[in-house]
N, C-alpha and C positions, 0 to 999 in steps of 0.2 A: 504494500500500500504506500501512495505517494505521501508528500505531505499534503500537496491539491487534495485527495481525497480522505484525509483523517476529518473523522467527529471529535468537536471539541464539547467540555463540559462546561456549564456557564450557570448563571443564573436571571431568573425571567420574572417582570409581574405583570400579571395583570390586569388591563388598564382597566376593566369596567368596575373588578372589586378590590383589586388589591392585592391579593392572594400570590404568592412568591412559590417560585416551583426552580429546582433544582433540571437542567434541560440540557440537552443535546443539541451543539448547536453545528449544523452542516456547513459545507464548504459553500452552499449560494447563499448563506445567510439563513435558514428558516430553521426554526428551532421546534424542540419536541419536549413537553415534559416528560420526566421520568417517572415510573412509577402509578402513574393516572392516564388516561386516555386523553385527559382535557379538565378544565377548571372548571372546577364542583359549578361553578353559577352560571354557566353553558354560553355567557354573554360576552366576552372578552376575547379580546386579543392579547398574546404573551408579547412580550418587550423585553428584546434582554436587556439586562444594567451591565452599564462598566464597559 
């Protein structure tokens, strides 16, 4: 595996509630929480910080 294609680990919140997820964040930018499918309040977009 290149470094272009490594998953990095980051962290995200979500802008509708607030709610902070530990995520996977891919080489085009779009991230994945870990652990959950998606934020418990089904309304949000993840934002990573940092």
């Amino acid at each position: 595996m290149s470094q272009s294609d490594a998953v990095s680990k980051g962290v995200a919140v979500c802008d509708a509630c607030g709610s902070m997820f530990a995520v996977e964040v891919s080489p085009d930018g779009s991230v994945r929480p870990i652990g959950v499918a998606d934020c418990p309040c089904g309304e949000g977009e993840l934002r990573q910080l940092g």
